[in-house]
C-alpha positions in Angstrom: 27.3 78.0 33.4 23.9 79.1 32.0 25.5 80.1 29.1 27.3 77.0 28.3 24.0 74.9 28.4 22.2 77.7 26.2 25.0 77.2 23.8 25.1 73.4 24.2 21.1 73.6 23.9 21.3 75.7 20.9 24.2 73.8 19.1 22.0 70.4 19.7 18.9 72.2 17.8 20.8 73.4 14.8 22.5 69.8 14.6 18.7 68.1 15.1 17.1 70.1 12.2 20.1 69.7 9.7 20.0 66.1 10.4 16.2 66.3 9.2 16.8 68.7 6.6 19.1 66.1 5.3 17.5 63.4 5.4 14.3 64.9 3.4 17.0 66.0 0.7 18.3 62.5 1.1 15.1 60.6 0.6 14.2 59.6 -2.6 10.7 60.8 -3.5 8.2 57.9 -3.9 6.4 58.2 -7.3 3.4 56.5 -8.0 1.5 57.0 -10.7 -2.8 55.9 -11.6 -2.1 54.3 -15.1 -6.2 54.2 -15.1 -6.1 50.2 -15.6 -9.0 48.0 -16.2 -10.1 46.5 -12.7 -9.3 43.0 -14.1 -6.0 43.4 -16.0 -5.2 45.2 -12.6 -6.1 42.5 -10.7 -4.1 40.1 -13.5 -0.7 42.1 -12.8 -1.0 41.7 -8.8 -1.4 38.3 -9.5 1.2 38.0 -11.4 4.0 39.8 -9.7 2.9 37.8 -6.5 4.0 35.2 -8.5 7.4 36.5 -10.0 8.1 38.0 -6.4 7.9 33.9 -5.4 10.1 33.1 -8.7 12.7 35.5 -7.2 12.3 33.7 -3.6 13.6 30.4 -5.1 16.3 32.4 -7.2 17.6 35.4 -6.0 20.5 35.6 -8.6 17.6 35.2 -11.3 17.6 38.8 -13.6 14.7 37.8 -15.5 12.2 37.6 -12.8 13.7 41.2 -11.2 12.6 42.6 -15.2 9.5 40.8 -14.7 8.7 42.6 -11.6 10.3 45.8 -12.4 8.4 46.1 -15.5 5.0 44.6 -14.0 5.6 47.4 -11.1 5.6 50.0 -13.8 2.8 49.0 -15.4 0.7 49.2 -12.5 1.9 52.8 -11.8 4.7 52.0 -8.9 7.5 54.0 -10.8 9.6 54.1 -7.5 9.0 50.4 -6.5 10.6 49.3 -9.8 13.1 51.8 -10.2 14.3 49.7 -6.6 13.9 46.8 -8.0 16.3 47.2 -11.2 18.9 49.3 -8.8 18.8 45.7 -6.4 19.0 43.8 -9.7 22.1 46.0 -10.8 24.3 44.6 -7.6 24.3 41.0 -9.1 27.0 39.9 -11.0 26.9 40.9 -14.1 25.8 38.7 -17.2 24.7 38.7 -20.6 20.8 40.3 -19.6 22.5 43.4 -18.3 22.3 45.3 -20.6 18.2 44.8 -20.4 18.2 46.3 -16.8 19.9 49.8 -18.2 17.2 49.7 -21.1 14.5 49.2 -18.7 15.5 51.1 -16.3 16.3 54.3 -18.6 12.6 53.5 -19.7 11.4 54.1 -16.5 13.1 57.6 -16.3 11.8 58.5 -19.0 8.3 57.9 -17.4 9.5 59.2 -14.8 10.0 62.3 -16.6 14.2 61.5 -15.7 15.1 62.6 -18.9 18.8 63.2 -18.4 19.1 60.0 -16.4 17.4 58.1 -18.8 20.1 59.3 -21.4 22.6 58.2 -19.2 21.1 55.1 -18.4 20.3 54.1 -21.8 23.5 55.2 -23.1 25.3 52.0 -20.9 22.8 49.7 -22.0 24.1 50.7 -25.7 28.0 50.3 -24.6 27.6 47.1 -22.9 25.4 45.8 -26.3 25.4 47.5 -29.0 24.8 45.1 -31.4 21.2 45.1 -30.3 19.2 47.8 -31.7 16.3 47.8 -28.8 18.8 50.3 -26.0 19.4 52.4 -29.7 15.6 52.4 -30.4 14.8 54.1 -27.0 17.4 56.7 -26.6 16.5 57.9 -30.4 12.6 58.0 -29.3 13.9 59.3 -25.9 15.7 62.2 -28.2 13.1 62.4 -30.6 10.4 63.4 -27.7 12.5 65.6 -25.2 15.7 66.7 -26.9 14.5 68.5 -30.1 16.8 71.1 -29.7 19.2 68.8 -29.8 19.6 67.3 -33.7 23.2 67.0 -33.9 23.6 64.9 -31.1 20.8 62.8 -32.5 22.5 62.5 -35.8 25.1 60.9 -33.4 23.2 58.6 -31.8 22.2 57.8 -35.5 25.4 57.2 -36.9 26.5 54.8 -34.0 23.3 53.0 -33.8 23.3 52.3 -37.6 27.2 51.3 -37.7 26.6 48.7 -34.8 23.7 47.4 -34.3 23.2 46.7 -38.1 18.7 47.4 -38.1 16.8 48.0 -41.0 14.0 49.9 -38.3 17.4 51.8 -37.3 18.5 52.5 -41.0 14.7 53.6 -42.1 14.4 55.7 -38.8 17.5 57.3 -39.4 17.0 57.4 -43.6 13.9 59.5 -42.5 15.8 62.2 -40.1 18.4 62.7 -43.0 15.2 62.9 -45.4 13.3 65.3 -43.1 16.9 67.3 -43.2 17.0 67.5 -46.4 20.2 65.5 -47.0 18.9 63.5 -49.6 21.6 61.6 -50.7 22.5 60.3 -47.4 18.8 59.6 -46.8 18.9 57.7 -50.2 22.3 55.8 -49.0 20.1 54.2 -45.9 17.1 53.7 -47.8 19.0 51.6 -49.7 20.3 49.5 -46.7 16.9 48.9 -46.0 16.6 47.1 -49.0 19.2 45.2 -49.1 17.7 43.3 -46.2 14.1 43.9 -46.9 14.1 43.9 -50.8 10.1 43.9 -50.6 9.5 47.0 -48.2 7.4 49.0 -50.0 7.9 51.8 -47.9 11.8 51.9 -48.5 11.1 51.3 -52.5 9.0 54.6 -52.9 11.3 56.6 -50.8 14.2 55.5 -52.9 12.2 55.6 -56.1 11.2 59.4 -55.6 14.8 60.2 -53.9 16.5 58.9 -57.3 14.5 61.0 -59.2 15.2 64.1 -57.1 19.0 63.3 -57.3 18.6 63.2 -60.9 17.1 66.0 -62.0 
């Protein structure tokens, strides 16, 4: 009989520390960072999501005012706070701003220091719109910063962006990777795009000026 309730005793301490074991494995790890703000602009940004918190209270379907706190929690250092409030914002019925929850959100990662969720999160905001360069612009800079190693793939992310969302900033940006690879005629070929919608960048005229004369000689 003493045995049994040393057993039973035994088997309920083992089953009490998993269950806390996984619940500290479970539990998402609050980040908050000190983004060293101004006292007043700090003050300015409380203010203000007290007031987009009261927004969301008379319109709880409203995706703008969860961006407007998400990003307003950021800038006050409350990483995990708005990385909530996006993932609450995500469960709504979908609509046409959607897409701006996976950008911000994969911004956040990457402040976060998320990287490989922030790939993935700012690769759906790119499928679900990409004929908006702004989801394109952050996962190249995400790239750019964290994935060195990784050119080919951001040749990719390139070649999609500039086929879809149709950006001069996309077709310099990615005129100046091919440049910087020494592909010059290809870098010449999106310098040239550049121009056809900004026929007075002076930027995109000397780099197509001194590409010309490199591809001529």
């Amino acid at each position: 009989m003493i045995k049994k309730i040393i057993i039973i005793l035994v088997i309920v301490v083992i089953l009490a520390s998993a269950t806390v074991v996984i619940y500290l494995y479970l539990q998402e790890e609050n980040i908050i960072v000190n983004p060293n703000l101004p006292e007043e602009y700090r003050q300015t940004l409380e203010a203000d999501l007290q007031t987009y918190a009261n927004e969301l209270l008379d319109d709880p379907s409203n995706i703008e005012s969860y961006i407007k706190i998400g990003t307003t929690q950021q800038k006050l250092g409350l990483l995990s706070q708005a990385e909530g409030t996006f993932k609450r914002a995500l469960k709504l019925p979908a609509d046409d701003k959607q897409y701006l929850l996976y950008l911000y959100l994969g911004k956040l990662y990457d402040d976060m220091e998320k990287f490989d969720k922030a790939d993935e999160t700012l690769r759906v905001s790119t499928q679900i719109n990409p004929n908006t360069p702004a989801g394109f612009l952050a996962l190249i800079d995400l790239y750019k910063k964290h994935y060195p190693e990784k050119a080919d793939e951001l040749d990719n992310i390139y070649r999609a962006a500039s086929d879809y969302a149709q950006s001069s900033e996309i077709w310099a940006s990615y005129a100046q990777f091919l440049e910087d690879r020494r592909e010059y005629r290809q870098a010449w070929i999106y310098w040239q795009e550049v121009l056809r919608v900004e026929p007075e960048n002076a930027v995109a005229i000397e780099h197509v000026q001194n590409l010309e004369g490199m591809l001529s000689n």
